[in-house]
C-alpha positions as CSV (number, residue, x, y, z in Angstrom):
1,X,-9.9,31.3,-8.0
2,X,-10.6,31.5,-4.0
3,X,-13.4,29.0,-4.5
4,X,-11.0,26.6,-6.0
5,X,-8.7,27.1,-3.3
6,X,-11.0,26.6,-0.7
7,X,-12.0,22.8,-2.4
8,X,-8.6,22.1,-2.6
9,X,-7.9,23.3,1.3
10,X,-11.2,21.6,2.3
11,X,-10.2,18.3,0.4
12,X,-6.1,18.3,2.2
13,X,-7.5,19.0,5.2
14,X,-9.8,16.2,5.1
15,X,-7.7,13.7,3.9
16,X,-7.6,11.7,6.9
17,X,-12.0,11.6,7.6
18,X,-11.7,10.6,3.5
19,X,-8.9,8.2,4.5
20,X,-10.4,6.5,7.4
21,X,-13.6,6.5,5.2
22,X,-12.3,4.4,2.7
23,X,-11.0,1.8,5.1
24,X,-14.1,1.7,6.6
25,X,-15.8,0.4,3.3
26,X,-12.5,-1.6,1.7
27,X,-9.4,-3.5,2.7
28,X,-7.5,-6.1,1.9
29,X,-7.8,-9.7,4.1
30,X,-4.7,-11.0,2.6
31,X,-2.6,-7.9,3.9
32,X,-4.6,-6.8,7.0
33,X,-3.7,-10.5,8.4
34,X,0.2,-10.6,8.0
35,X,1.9,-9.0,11.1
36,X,4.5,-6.5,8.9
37,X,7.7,-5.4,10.8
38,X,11.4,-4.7,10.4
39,X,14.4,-6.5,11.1
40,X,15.1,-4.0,13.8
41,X,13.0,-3.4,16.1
42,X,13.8,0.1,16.8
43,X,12.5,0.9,13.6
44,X,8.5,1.9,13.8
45,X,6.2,-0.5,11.5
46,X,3.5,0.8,9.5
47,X,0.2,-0.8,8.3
48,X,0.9,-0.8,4.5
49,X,-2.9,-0.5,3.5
50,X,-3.1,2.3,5.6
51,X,0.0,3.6,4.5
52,X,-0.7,3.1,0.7
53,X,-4.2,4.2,0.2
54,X,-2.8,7.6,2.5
55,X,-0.2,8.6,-0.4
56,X,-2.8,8.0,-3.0
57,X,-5.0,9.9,-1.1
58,X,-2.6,12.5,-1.0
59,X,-1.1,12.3,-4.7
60,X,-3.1,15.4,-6.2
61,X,-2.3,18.9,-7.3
62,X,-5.7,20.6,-6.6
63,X,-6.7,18.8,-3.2
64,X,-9.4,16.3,-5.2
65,X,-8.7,12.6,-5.3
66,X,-6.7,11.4,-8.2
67,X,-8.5,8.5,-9.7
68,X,-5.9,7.6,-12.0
69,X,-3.4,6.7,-8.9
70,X,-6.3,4.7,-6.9
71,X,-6.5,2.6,-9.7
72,X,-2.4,2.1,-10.1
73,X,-2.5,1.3,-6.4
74,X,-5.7,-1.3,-6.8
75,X,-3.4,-2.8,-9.8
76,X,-0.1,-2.9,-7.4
77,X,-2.5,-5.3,-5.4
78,X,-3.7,-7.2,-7.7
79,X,-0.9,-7.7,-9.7
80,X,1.6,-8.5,-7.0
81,X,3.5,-5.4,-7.6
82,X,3.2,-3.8,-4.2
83,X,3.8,-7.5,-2.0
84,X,7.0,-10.2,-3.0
85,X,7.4,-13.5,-1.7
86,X,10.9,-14.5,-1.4
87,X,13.0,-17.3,0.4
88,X,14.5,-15.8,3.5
89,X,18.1,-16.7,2.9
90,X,17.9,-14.7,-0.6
91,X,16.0,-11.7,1.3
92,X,18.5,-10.4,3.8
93,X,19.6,-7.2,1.8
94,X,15.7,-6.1,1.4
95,X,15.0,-6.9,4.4
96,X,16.7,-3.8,6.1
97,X,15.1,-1.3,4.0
98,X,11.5,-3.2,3.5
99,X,8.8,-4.2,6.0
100,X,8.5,-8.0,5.7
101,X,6.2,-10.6,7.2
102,X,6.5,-15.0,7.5
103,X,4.3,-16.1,4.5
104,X,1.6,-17.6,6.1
105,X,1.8,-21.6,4.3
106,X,5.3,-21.6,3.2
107,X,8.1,-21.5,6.4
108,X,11.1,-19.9,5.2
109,X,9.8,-17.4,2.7
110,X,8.8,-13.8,3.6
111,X,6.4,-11.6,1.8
112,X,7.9,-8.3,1.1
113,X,6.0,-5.1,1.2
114,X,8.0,-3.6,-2.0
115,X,7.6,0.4,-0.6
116,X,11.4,1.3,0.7
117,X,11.2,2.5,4.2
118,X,11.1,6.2,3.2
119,X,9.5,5.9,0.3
120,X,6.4,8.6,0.2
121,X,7.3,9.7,-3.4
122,X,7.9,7.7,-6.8
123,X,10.7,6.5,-7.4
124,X,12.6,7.8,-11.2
125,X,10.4,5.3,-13.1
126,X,7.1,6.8,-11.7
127,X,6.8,3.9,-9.0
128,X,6.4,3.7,-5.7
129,X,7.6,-0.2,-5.9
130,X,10.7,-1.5,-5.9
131,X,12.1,-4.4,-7.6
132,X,12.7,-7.4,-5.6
133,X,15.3,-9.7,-6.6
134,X,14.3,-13.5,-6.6
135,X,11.1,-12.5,-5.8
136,X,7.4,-13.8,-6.8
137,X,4.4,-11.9,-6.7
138,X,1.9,-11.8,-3.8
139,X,-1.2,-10.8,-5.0
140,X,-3.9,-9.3,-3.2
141,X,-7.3,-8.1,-3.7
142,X,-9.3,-5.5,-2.1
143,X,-12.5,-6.6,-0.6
144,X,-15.6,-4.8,0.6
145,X,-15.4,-4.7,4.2
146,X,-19.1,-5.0,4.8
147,X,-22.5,-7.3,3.4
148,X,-21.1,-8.4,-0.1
149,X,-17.7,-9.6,0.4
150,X,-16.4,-9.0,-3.3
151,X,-13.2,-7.5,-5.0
152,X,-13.9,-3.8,-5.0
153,X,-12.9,-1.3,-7.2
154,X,-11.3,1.5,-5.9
155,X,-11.7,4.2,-8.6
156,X,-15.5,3.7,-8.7
């Protein structure tokens, strides 16, 4: 119907005040700190919060946020999914193709943003993650950015 068109209109071209919303309210501390880049330095970083919450933002057929992939991202986070730790020597391959950051208490290891570099789409298996070999999970949560500083739930 045109009323349904205009939602979903109103909702993609909104997505960025919805984006910028969310940010505003909830982020993640463990992420937000680590300075993410590429092994070359030509190559533009992006802030993977940013970045992530965007695509879910933007995963929907009719314009409306998709609950469902708010809460797959949240468990991505949580679960150590979406961030790998790995040695450096072992990380070389992934590195070209991954942002990466120095893990913060353990020299020699880097933590992995597991998103490849052109990776706004899931991958075959439904993921937007990809496996990390040798790697450990870094898990994150997502924290109110404001008064109660407590793990948040996205899809709520």
């Amino acid at each position: 119907s045109l009323f349904d068109a205009a939602v979903c209109a109103y909702h993609k071209d909104n997505v960025y005040e919805l984006l910028n919303e969310c940010k505003a309210r909830a982020y993640s501390h463990r992420v937000w700190e680590l300075e993410f880049g590429f092994q070359n330095p030509k190559q533009s970083s992006k802030d993977p919060w940013h970045t992530d919450l965007r695509d879910c933002l933007l995963a929907t057929e009719n314009g409306e946020p998709n609950l469902g992939v708010l809460r797959e991202l949240q468990h991505a986070y949580t679960s150590g999914e979406a961030f790998r730790v790995v040695h450096r020597d072992k990380a070389k391959a992934v590195m070209k193709n991954h942002q990466f950051a120095n893990h913060p208490t353990r020299p020699g290891h880097v933590i992995v943003w597991a998103r490849h570099l052109d990776s706004s789409r899931r991958n075959a298996q439904g993921s937007w993650w990809s496996h990390i070999p040798h790697s450990r999970p870094y898990k994150c949560t997502i924290e109110a950015m404001q008064g109660d500083i407590s793990e948040v739930d996205l899809a709520s």
